[in-house]
Structure formats: structure tokens, C-alpha cells
C-alpha positions in Angstrom: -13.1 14.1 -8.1 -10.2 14.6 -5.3 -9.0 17.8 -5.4 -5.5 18.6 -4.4 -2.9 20.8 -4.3 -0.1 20.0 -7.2 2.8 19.5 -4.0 0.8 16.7 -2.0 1.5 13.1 -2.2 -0.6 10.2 -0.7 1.2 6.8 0.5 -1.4 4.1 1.2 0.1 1.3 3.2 -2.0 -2.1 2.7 -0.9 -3.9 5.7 -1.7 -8.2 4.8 -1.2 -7.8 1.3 -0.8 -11.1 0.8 -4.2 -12.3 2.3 -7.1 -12.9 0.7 -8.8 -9.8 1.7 -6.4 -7.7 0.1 -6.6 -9.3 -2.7 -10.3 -9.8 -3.2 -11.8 -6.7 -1.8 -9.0 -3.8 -0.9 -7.2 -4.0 -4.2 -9.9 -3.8 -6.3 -11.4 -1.0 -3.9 -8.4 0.9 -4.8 -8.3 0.9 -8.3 -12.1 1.7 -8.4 -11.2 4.7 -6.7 -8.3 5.4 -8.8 -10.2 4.6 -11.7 -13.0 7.2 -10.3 -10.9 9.6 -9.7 -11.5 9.9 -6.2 -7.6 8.7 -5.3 -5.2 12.1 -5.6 -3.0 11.8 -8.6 0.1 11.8 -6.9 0.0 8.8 -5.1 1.8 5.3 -4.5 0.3 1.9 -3.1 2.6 -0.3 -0.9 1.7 -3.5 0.3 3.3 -4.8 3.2 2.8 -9.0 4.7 4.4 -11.9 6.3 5.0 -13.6 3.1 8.5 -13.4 1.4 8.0 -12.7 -2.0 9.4 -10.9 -5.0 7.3 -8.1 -6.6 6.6 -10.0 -9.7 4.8 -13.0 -7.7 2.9 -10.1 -5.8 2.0 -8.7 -8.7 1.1 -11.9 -10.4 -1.1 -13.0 -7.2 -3.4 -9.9 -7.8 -4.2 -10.2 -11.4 -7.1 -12.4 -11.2 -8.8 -9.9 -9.2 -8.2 -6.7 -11.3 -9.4 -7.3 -15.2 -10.7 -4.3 -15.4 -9.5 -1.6 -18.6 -6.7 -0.1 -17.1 -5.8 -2.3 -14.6 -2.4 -3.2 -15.8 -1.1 -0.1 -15.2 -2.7 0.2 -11.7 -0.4 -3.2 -11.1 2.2 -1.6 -12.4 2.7 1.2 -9.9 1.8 -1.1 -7.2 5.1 -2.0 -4.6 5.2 -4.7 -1.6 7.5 -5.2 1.2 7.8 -8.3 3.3 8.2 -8.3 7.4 6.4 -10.1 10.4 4.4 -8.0 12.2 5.8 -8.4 15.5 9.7 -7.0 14.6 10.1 -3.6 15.7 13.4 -3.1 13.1 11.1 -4.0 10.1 9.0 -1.0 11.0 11.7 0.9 10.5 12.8 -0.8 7.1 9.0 -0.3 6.0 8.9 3.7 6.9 12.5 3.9 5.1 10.4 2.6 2.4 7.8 4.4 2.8 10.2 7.8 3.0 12.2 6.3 0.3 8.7 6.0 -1.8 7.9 10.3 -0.5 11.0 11.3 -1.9 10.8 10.2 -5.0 7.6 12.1 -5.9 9.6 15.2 -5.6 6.9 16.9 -3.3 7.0 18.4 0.3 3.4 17.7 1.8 3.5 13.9 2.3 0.3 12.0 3.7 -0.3 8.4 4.5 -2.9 5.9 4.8 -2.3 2.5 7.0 -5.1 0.1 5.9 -5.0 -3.0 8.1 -6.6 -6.3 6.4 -5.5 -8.0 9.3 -7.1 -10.3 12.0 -8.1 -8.5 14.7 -5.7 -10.0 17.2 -2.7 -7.9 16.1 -4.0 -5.0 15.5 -2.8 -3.4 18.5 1.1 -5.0 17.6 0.6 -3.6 14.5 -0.4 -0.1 15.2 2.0 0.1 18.0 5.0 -0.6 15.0 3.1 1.7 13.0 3.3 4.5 15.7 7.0 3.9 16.6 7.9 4.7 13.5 
């Protein structure tokens, strides 16, 4: 089990929600941990992809791949922004979001996780979008 102080929050960014790997492997990944425990309490899951989509149809996508008990309202919580990855200005939309996300878990100590399930070749766009902002 995580243990955690009650004023800490946890954003974890999946960067190429949309894909297949996400879908298959790093959403289900998440809600095991959740599931175990082993995610802090206080957290929120935003996806973030190419493909312009309304939350619903995200949602919807991911279903087949999370049946477990529970899952529902792990789908529930989840969020999803849609940007290229090579737009500086979307960046900054996404860490609005991201902020946007912080504030409303009422707590100071804020920490994020960027998971990238993304071909190799843009990595180093990516991070460098990540970074300036």
C-alpha cells in the first residue's frame, strides 16, 4: 500500500491515449495498481493524443480492456485532452489542464507522472513540450 500524506495529489499524464498501447497494456496497468492500492488516493488520470475526440468516445474506446469489478468507476474518473504533439501552445493548454485538474483536489503538494506510449521518434518533441511547460 502507497502511503502518503493526506495534502499530496498525483497527476498521471498518459501521453498516446488513443493508441493501442494505452489501451491494451497502460490502462489496465493503472487500474491494477489502483485496484492494489499501490496508486495514492488522491489522484487523477489524464490522457492526452492526436485524436480529436469527446470524453465519452474515450471512455467508450477503453471499456473492452477494463471488465474488471470496479472498473467502471476507474473510467469514470478518467479525463483526455486532444493536441498534436509538435504545437508548443497545446502544451500549454495541456498543463492549464493539468493545473486546472491540481486545483481542484484542494491540496498544496502536487506531483506528476508523464507516461509516454509513444513511438520512439518523438520522444524528444515530446519531452521538450513537456519541459517548456
Amino acid at each position: 500500500k502507497v502511503k502518503q500524506h493526506q495534502e499530496e495529489h498525483l497527476t498521471v499524464v498518459v501521453l498516446g491515449a488513443s493508441g493501442d498501447l494505452a489501451k491494451k497494456k497502460t490502462y489496465p496497468a493503472l487500474f491494477g495498481l489502483e485496484r492494489r492500492g499501490l496508486l495514492p488516493k488522491n489522484n487523477a488520470i489524464l490522457g492526452y493524443a492526436r485524436t480529436q475526440m469527446e470524453l465519452p468516445e474515450f471512455k467508450d474506446r477503453l471499456k473492452p480492456f477494463l471488465t474488471s469489478p470496479g472498473a467502471d468507476a476507474f473510467i469514470e474518473r478518467l479525463d483526455y485532452f486532444a493536441g498534436p504533439y509538435d504545437d508548443v501552445d497545446k502544451f500549454a493548454a495541456l498543463n492549464a489542464k493539468i493545473e486546472e485538474i491540481e486545483a481542484k483536489s484542494g491540496v498544496t503538494v502536487c506531483h506528476r507522472l508523464f507516461y509516454l506510449a509513444l513511438p520512439p521518434s518523438i520522444f524528444a518533441m515530446v519531452a521538450a513540450g513537456i519541459n517548456t511547460h
